[in-house]
N, C-alpha and C positions, 0 to 999 in steps of 0.2 A: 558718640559714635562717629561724626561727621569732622576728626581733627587729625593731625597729621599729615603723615606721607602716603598720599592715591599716585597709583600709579598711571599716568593716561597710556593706556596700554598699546600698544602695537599690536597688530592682525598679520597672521604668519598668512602667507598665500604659497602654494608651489603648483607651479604647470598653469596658473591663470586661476587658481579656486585657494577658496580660503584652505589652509592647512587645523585641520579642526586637530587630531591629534597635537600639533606644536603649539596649536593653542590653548590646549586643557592644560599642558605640562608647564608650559609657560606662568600659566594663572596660578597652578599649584608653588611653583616654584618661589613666585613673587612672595605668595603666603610665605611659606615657609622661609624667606627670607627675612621677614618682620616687616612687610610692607601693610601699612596701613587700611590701605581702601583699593580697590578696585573701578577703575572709571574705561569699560569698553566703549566703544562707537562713538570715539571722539576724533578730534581733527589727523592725531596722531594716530587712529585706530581707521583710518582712509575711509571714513565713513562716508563720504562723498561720492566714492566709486563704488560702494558697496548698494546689492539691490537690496530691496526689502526682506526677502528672505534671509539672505545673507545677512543682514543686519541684528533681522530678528536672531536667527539662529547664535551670532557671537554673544550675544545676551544674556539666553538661555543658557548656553554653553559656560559663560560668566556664572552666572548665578550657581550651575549644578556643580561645579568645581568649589564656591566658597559656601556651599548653605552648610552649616554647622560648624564653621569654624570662626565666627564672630568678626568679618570681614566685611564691611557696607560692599554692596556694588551702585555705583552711579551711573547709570546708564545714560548715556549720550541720544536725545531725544530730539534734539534741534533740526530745525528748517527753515528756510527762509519763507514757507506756503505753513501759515499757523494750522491748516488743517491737515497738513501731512504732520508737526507736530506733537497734535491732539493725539494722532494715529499711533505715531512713534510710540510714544510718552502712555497710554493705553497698554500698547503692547508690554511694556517693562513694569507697569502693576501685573499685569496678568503673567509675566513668565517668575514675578518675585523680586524683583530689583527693591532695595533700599529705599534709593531717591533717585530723580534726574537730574542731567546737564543740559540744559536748554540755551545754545548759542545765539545771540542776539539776528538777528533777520540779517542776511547779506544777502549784497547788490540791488535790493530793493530799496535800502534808503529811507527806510520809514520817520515818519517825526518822532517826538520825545511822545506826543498824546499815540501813537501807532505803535511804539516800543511798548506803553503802559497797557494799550489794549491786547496787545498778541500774550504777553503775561500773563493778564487776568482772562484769555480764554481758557486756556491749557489752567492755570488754578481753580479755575470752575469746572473743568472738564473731568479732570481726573484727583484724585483726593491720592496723591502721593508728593512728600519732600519734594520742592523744586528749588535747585542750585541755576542762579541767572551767569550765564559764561560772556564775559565783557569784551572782547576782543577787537578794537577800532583795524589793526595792521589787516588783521586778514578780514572783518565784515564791512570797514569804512565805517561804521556808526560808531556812536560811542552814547554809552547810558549816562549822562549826567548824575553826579550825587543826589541831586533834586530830583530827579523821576527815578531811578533807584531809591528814593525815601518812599516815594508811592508804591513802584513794585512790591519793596518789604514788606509793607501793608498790608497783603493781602494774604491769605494765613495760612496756605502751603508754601509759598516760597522763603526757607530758612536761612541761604547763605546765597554768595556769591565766588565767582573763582575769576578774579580778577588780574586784567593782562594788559592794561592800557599802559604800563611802563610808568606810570605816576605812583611811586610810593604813598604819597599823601593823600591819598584814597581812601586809605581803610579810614584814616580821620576823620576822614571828612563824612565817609556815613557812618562812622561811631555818633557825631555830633548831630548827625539828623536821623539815626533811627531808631526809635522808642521802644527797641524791643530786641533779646535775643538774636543775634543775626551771625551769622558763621562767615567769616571770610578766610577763604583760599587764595594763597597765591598761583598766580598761573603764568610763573615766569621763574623759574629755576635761579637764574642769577641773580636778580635780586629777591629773592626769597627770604634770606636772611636779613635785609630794611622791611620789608614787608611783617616779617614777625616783630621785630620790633614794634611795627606799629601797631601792632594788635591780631594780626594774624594767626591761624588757629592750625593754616598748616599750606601744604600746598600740592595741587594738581598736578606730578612730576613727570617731564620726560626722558630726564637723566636716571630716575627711579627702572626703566625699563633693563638699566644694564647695569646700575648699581643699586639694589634697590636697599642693602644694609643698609651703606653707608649714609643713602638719603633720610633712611629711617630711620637710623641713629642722628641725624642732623635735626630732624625735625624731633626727637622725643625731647635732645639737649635744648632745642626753642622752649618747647613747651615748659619744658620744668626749670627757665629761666636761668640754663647754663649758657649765658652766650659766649662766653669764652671757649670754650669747647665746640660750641655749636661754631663760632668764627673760624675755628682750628680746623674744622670738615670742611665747613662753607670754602676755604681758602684752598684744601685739597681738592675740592671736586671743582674748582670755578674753570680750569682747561678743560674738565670734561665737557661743564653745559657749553661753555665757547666750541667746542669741537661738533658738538652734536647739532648743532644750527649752522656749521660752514656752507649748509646748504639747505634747500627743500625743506625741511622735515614733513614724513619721514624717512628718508631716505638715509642721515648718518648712523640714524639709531638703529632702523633696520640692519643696516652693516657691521653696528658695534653687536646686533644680538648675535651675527649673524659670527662672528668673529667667538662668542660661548658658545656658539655650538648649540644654540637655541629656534635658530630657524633659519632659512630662507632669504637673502635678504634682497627676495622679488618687493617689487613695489608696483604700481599698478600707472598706467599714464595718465593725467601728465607728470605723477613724479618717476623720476627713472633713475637709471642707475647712476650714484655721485661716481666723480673725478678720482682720477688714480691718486692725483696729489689730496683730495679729500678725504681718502682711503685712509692714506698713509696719516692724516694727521690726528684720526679719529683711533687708530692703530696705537698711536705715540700716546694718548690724552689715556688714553684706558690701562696700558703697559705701565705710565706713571707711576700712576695711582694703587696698581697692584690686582688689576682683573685679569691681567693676561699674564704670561710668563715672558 
């Protein structure tokens, strides 16, 4: 269930509120494009500036769009306060989510023993799939292989979507962890080292405006076409470069924004990218054959 191409989705906003229509269509779309997974109210999905309502409802909204069509949703459950967490994470059993994304604690800074406990609250708390989100750039922490062996441990949390830029990662908890363990890549570019090393798929935000092509990249991983899969990998690498010229998400919101898909408001503090960012996120998509 939990391998391939998830899309870390974007949140359509117009006038200052979420665009709940551009949002349904959006989610249907992605399906129907052979997009893997579904991953709302994640960093790419401005979950940050989203209130609770808000939050809840794109969930819900997720789920009512993919229920019967064999589509995981991952719901993005993280906080840096593990009792807001528990809450999040709560709410996405109850509106039907698959599994969660539970992002490591930012700006608090916790130890490697504080990382292991906020884990094993939320695993005791709620009896749904939990995917650990690794990310040192944007939390400043980074989970160690060694307390990611512990976390694994504990018998809701099934994978990881890992983004610390270290390929030799997935190695390294293949080698310490004793059991079934799903890794995601959560870095578009190197995506393609990442399966190689074992990798089962990846948490995409290039997926949001390409989402075939990323799904045909990740099926050729999987079924160990990497030459084919290098041959996508190599057509889509201006896109991920373009789509991080700034903020995210802010190019991508412009690239959906450029289909004819939504809005490409964003919420402060991200704002609206550079004419010349504009233009190069214009040029990377036109490439490749999304635009005319």
């Amino acid at each position: 269930m939990f391998k391939g191409s998830f899309v870390a989705l974007i949140t359509p906003f117009k006038n200052g509120k979420v665009d709940e229509a551009a949002f349904q269509s959006f989610v249907d779309w992605q399906i129907r494009e052979g997009t893997h997974g579904l991953v709302p109210c994640g960093t790419t999905g401005e979950s940050p500036t989203m209130n609770h309502d808000e939050h809840h409802r794109v969930v819900e909204m997720c789920v009512e769009v993919a229920k019967g069509k064999k589509v995981p949703v991952m719901a993005g459950t993280g906080s840096n306060s593990t009792e807001e967490a528990i809450s999040l994470t709560k709410h996405a059993k109850k509106a039907g989510a698959d599994a969660v994304l539970v992002v490591t604690p930012y700006y608090n800074k916790p130890t490697q023993e504080g990382l292991y406990r906020h884990y094993k609250a939320i695993n005791d708390a709620v009896d749904i799939p939990i995917f650990v989100y690794n990310i040192p750039p944007r939390s400043v922490i980074d989970i160690t292989p060694e307390t990611m062996a512990r976390i694994a441990g504990l018998p809701n949390v099934l994978g990881i979507k890992e983004a610390t830029g270290d390929v030799t990662r997935f190695t390294k908890h293949r080698r310490l962890i004793k059991k079934k363990f799903v890794q995601l890549s959560g870095d578009d570019a190197i995506a393609l080292a990442q399966m190689a090393h074992g990798g089962e798929g990846c948490i995409s935000v290039s997926a949001n405006v390409a989402p075939r092509l990323v799904s045909q990249f990740q099926t050729a991983c999987l079924e160990g076409r990497f030459d084919q899969a290098r041959e996508i990998h190599d057509r889509l690498a201006p896109l991920h470069e373009a789509l991080f010229i700034e903020a995210s998400p802010g190019p991508v919101k412009y690239g959906a924004s450029l289909l004819g898909k939504c809005e490409a408001d964003t919420r402060l503090p991200i704002c609206e990218i550079a004419e010349g960012s504009k233009t190069a996120v214009r040029k990377a998509m036109t490439d490749i054959g999304l635009l005319n």
